[in-house]
DSSP file (Angstrom, degrees, kcal/mol; ACC not computed):
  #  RESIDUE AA STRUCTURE BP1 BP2  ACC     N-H-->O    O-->H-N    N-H-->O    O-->H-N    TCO  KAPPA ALPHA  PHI   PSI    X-CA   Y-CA   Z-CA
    1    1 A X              0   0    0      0, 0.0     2,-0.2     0, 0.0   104,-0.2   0.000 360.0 360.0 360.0 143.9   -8.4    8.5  -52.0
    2    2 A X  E     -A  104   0A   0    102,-1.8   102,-1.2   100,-0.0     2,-0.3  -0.363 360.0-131.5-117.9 175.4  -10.9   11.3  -53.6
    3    3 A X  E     +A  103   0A   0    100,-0.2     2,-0.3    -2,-0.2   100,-0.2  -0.733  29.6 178.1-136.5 176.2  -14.3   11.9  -51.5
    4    4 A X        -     0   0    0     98,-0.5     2,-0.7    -2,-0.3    98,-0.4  -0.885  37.0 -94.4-177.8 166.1  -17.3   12.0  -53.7
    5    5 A X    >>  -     0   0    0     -2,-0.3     2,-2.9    96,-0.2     3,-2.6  -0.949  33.6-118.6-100.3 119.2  -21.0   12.4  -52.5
    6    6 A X  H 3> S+     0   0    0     94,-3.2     4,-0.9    -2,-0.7     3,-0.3   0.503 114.6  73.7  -8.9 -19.3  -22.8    9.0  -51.9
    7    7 A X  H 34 S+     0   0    0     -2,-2.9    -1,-0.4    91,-0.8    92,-0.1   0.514  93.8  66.1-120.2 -17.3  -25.5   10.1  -54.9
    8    8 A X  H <4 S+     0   0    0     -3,-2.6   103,-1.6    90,-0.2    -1,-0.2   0.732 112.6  29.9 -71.6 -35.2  -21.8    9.1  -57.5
    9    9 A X  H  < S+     0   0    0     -4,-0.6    19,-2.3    -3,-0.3    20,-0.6   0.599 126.4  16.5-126.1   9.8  -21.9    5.6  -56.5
   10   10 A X  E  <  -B   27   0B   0     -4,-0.9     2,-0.3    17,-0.3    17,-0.2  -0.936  50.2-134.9-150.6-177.4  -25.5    4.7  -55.9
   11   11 A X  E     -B   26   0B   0     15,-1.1    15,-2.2    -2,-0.3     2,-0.2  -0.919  26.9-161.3-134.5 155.2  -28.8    5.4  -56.2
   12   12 A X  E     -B   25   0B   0     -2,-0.3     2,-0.3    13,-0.2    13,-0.2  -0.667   5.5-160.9-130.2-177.1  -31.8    5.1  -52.8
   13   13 A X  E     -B   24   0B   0     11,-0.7    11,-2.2    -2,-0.2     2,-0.4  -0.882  11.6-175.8-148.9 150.2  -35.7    4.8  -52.3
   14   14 A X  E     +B   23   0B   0     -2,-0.3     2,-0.2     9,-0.2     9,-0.2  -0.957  14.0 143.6-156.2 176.8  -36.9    5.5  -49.7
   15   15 A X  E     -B   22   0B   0      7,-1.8     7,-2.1    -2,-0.4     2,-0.2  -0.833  33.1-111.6 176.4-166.8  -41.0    5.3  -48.1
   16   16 A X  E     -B   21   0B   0      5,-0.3     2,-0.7    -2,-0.2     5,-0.3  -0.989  14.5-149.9-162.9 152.3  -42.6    4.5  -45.0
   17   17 A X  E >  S-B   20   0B   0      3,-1.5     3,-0.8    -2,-0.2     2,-0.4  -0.836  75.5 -60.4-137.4 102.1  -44.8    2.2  -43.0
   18   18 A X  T 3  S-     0   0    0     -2,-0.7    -1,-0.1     1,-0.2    60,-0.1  -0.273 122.5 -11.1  32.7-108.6  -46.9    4.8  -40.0
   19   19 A X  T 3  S+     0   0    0     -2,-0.4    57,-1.2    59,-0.1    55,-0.9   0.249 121.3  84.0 -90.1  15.1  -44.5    6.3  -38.1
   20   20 A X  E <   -B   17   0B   0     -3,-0.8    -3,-1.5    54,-0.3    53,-0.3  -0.938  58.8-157.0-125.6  92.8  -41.1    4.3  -39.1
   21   21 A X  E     -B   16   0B   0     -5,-0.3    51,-1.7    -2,-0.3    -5,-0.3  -0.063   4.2-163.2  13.7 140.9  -39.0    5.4  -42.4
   22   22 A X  E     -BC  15  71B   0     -7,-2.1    -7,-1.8    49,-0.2     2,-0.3  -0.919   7.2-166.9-159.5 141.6  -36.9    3.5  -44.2
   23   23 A X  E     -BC  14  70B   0     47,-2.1    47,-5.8    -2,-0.2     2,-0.3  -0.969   9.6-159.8-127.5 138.1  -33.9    4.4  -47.1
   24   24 A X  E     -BC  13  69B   0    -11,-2.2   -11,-0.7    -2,-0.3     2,-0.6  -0.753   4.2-152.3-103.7 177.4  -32.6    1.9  -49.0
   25   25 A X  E     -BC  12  68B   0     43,-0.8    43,-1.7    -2,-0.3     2,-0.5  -0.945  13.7-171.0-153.2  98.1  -29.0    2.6  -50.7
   26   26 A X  E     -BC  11  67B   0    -15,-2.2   -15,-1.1    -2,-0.6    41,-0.2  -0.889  17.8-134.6 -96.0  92.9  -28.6    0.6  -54.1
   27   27 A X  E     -B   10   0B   0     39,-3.4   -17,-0.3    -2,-0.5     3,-0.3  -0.454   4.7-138.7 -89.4 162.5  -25.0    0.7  -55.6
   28   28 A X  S    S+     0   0    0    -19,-2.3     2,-0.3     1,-0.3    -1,-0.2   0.692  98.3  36.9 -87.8 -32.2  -24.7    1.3  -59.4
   29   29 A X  S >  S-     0   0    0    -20,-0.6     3,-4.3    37,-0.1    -1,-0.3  -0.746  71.2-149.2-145.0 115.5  -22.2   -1.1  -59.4
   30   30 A X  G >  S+     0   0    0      1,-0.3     3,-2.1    -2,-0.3     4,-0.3   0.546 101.1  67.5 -39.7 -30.0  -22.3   -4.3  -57.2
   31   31 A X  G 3  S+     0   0    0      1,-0.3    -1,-0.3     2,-0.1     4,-0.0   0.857 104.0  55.9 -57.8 -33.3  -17.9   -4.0  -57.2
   32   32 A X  G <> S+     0   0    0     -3,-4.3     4,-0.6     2,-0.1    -1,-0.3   0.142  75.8  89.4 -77.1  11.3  -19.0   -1.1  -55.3
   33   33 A X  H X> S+     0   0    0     -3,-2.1     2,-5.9     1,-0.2     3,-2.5   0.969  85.4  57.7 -96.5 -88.5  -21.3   -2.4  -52.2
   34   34 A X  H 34 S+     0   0    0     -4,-0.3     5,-0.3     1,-0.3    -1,-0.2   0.675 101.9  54.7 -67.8  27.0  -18.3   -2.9  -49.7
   35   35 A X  H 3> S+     0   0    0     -2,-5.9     4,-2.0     3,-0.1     5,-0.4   0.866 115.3  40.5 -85.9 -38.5  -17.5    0.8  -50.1
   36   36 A X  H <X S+     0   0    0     -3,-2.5     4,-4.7    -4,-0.6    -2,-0.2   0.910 114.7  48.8 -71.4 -48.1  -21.2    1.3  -49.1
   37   37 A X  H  < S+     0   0    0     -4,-0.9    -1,-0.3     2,-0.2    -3,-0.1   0.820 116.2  47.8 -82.4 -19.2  -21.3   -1.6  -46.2
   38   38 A X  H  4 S+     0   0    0     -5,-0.4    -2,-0.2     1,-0.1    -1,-0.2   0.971 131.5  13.9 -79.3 -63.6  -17.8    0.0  -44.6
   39   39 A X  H  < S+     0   0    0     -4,-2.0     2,-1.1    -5,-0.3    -3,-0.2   0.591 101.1  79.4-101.7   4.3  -19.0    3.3  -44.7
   40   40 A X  S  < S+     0   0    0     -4,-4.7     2,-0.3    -5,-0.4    -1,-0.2  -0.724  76.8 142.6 -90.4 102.5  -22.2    3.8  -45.2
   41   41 A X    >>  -     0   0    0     -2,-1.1     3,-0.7     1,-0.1     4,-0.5  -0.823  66.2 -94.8-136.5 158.1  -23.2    3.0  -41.1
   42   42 A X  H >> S+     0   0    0     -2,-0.3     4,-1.7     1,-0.2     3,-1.0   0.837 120.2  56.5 -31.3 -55.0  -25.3    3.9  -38.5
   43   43 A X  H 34 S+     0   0    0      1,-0.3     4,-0.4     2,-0.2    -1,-0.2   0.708 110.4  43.3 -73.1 -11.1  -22.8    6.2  -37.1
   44   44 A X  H <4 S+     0   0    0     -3,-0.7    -1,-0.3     2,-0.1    -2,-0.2   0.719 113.7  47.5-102.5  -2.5  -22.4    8.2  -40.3
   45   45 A X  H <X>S+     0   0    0     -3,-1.0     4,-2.8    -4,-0.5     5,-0.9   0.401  95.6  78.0-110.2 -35.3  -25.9    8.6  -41.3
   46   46 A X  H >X5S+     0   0    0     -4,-1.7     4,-4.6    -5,-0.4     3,-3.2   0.754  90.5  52.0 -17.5 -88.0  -27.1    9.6  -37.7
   47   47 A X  H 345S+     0   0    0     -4,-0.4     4,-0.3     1,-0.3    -1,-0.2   0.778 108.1  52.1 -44.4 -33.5  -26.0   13.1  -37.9
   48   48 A X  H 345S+     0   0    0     -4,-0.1    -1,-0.3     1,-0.1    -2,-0.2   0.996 126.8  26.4 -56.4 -52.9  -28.1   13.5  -41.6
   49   49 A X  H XX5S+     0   0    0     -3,-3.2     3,-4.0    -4,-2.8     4,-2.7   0.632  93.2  93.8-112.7  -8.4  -31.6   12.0  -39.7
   50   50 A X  G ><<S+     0   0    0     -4,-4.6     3,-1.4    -5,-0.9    -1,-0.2   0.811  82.3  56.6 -32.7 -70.7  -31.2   12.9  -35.8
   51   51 A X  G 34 S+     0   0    0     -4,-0.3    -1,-0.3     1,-0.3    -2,-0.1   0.553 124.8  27.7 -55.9  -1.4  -33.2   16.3  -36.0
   52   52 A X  G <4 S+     0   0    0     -3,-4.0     2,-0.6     1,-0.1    -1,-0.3   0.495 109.6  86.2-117.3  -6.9  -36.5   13.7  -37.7
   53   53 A X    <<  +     0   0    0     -4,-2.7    22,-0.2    -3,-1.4    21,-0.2  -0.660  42.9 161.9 -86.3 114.9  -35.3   10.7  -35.9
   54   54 A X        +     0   0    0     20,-1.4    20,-0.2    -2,-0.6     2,-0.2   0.525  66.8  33.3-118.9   8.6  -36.6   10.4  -32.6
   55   55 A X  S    S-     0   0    0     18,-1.7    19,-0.1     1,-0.2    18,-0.1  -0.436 101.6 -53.3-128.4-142.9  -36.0    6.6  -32.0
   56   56 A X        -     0   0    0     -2,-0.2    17,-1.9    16,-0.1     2,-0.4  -0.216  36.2-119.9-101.2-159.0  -33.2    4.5  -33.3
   57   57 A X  E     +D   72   0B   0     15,-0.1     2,-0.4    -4,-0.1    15,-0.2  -0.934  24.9 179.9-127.9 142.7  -31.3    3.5  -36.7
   58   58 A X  E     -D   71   0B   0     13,-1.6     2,-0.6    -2,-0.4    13,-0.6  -0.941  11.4-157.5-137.3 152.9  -31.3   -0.1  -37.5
   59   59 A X  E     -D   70   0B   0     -2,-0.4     2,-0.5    11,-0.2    11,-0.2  -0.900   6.3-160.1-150.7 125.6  -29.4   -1.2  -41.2
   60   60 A X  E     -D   69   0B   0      9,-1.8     9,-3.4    -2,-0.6     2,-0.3  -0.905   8.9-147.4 -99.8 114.3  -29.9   -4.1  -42.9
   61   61 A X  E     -D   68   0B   0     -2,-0.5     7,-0.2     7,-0.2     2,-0.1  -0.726   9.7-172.9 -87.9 145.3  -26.8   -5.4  -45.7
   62   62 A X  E > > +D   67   0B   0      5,-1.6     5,-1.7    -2,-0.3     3,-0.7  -0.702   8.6 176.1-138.4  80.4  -28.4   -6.9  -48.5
   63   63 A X  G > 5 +     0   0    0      1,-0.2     3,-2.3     3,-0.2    -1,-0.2   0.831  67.1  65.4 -55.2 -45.8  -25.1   -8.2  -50.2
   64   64 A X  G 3 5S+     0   0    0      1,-0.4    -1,-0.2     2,-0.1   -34,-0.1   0.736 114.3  23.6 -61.0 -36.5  -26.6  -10.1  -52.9
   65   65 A X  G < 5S-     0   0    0     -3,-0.7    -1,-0.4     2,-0.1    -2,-0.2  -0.216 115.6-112.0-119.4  36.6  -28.3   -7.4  -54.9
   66   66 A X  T < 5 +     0   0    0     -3,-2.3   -39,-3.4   -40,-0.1     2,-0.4   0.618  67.7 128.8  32.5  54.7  -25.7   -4.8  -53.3
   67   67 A X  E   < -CD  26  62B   0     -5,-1.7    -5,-1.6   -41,-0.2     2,-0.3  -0.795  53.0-142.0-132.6-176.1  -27.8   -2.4  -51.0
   68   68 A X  E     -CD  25  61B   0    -43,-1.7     2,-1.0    -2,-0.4   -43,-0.8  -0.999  16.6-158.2-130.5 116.7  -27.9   -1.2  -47.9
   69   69 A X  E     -CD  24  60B   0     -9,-3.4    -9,-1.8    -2,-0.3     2,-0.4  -0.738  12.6-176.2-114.6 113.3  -31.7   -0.9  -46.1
   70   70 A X  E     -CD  23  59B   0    -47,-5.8   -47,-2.1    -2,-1.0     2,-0.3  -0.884   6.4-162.4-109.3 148.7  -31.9    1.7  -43.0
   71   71 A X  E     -CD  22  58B   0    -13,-0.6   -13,-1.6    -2,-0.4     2,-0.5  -0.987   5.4-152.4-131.8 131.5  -35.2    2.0  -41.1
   72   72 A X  E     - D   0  57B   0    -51,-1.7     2,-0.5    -2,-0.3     3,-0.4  -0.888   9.9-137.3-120.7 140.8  -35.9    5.0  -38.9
   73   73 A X  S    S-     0   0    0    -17,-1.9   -18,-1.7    -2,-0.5   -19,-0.4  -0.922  75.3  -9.5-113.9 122.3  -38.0    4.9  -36.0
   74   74 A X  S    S+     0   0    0    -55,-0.9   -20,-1.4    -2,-0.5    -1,-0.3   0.914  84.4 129.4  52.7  77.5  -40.5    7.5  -35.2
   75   75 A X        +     0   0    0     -3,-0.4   -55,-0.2   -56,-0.4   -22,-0.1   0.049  57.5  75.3-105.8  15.5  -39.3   10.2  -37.8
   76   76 A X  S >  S-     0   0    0    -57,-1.2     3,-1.9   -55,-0.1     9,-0.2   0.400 100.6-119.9-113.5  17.0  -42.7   10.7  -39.2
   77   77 A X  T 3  S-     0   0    0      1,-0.3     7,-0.1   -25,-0.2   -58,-0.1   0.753  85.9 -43.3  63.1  32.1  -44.3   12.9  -36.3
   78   78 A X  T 3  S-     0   0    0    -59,-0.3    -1,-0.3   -60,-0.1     2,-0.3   0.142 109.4-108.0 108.6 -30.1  -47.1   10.3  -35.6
   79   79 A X    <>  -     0   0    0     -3,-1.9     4,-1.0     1,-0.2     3,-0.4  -0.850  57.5 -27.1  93.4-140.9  -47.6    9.9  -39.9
   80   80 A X  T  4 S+     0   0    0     -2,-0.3     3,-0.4     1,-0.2    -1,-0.2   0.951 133.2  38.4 -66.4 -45.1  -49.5   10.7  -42.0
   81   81 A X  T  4 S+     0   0    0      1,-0.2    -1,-0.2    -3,-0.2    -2,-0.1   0.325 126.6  38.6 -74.7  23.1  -52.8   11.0  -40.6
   82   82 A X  T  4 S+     0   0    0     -3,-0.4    -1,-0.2    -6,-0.2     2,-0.2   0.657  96.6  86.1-135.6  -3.1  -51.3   12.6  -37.4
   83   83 A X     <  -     0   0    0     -4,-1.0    -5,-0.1    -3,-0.4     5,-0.1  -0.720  54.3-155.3-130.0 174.5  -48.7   14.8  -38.3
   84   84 A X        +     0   0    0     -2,-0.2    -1,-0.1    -7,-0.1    -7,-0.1   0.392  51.2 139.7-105.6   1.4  -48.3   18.6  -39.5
   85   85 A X        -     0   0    0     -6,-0.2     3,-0.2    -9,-0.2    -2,-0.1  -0.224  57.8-144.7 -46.3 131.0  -45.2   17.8  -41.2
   86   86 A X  S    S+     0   0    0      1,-0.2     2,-1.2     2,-0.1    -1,-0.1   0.924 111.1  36.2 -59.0 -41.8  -44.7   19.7  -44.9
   87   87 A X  S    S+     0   0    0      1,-0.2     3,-0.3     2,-0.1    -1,-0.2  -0.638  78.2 151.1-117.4  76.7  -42.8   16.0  -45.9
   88   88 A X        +     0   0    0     -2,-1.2    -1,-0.2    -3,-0.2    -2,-0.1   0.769  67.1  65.2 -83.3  -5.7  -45.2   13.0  -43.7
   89   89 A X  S    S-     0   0    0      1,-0.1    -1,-0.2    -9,-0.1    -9,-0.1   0.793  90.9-142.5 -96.4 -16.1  -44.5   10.6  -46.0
   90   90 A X    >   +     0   0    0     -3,-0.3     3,-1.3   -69,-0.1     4,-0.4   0.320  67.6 118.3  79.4   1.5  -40.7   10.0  -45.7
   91   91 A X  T >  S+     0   0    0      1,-0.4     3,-0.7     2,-0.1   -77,-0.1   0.944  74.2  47.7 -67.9 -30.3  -40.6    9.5  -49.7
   92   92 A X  T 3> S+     0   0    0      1,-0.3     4,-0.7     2,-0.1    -1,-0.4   0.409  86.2  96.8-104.8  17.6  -38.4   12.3  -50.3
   93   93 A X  H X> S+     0   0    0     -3,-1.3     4,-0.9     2,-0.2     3,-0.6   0.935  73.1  71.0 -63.5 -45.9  -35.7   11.1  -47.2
   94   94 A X  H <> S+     0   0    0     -3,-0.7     4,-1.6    -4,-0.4    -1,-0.2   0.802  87.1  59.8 -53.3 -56.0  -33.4    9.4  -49.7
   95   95 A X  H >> S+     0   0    0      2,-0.2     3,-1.3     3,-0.1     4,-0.7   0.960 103.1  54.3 -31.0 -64.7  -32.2   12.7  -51.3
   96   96 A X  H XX S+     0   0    0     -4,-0.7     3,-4.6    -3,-0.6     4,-0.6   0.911 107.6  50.0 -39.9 -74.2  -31.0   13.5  -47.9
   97   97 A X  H 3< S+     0   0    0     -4,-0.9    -1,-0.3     1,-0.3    -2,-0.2   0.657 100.4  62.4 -17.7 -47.9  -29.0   10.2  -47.9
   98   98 A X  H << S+     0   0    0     -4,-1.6   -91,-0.8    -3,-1.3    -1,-0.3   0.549  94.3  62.5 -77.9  -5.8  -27.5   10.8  -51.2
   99   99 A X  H << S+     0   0    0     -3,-4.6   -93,-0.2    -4,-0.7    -1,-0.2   0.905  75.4 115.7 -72.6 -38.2  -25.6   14.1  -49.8
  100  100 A X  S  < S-     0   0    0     -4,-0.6   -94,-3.2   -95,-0.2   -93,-0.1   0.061  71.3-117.9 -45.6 115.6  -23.6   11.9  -47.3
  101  101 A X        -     0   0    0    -96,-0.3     2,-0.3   -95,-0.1   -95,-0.2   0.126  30.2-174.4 -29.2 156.8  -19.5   12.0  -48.1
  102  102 A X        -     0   0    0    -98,-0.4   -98,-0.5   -97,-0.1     2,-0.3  -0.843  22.4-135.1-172.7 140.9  -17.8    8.7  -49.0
  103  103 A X  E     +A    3   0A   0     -2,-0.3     2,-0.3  -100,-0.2  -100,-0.2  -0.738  32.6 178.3-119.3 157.4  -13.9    8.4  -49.6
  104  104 A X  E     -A    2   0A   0   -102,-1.2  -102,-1.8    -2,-0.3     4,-0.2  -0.986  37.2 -89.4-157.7 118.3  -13.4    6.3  -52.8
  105  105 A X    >   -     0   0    0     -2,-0.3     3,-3.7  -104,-0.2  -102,-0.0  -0.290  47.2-112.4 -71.8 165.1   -9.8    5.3  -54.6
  106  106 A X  T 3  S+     0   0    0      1,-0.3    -1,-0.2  -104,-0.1  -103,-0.0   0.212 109.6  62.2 -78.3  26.7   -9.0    7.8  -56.9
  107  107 A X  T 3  S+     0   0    0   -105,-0.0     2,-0.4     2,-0.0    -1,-0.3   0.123  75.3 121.6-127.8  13.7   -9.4    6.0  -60.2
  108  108 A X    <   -     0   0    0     -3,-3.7     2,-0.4    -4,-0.2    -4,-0.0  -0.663  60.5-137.7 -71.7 139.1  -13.1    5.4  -59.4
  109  109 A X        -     0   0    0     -2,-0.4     2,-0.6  -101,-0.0     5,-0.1  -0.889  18.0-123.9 -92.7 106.9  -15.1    6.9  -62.0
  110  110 A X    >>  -     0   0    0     -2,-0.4     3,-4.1     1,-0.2     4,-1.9  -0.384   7.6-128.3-101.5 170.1  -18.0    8.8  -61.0
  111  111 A X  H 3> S+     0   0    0   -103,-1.6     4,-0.6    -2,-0.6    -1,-0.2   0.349 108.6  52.4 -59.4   7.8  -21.5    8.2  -62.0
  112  112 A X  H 3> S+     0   0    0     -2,-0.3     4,-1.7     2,-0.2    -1,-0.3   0.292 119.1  48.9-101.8 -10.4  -22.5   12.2  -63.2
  113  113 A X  H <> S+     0   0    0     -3,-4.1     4,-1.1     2,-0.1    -2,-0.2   0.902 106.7  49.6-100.5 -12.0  -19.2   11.5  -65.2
  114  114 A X  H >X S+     0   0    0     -4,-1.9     3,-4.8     2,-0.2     4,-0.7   0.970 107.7  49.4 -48.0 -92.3  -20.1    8.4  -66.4
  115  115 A X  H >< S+     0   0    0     -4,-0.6     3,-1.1     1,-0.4    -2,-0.1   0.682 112.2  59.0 -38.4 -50.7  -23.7    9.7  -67.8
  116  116 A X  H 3< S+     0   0    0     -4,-1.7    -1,-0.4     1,-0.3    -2,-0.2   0.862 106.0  40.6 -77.0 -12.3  -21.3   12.6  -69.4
  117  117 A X  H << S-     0   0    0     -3,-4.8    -1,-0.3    -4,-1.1    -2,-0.3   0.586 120.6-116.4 -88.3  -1.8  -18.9   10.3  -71.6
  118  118 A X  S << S+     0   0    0     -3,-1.1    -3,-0.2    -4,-0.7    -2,-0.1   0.868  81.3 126.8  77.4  86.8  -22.5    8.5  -72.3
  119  119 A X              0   0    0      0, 0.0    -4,-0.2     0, 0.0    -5,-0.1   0.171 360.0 360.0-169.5 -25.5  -21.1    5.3  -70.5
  120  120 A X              0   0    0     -8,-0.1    -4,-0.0    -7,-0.0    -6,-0.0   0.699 360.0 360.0-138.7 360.0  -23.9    5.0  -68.2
């Protein structure tokens, strides 16, 4: 097993609805969603959003189209119109997401070496 950064085998979005966040986590290829639904969890994504999360983490699998949907509750300091945050909007939270670690067998090919043989 290799480790790999999350941002090798998917790609996220992420936005916001007043004071709630939410990232989704898309994999590049569907053969790749249970690596995502085993380890991409509450408990491993915490530590990335605790310091802006100030209520809980809820995750939604959405097996069919291979994503993963997390909603964070009160990370937006009140939101836009209330808060003094440089980032109110939550868009750019999904870069954060894509740093997070992932263990992978070691004949997975990832996706910035894909892109370099032109393969993806």
């Amino acid at each position: 097993m290799k480790i790999v950064a999350l941002r090798e085998l998917a790609h996220a979005r992420s936005g916001e609805k007043g004071n709630d966040s939410n990232v989704s986590v898309i994999a590049y290829d569907p053969a790749l969603y249970p690596v995502l639904e085993q380890q991409v969890t509450i408990e491993a994504v915490a530590p990335l959003y605790r310091p802006i999360t100030r209520g809980s983490i809820r995750r939604y699998t959405l097996p069919a189209i291979g994503a993963l949907n997390f909603v964070f509750e009160n990370a937006l300091e009140g939101g836009r119109s209330r808060t003094l945050a440089f980032e109110e909007s939550g868009k750019a939270l999904s870069s954060l997401m894509l740093t997070l670690r992932v263990r992978v067998p070691d004949d997975t090919e990832e996706r910035s070496v894909a892109v370099a043989k032109g393969k993806a």
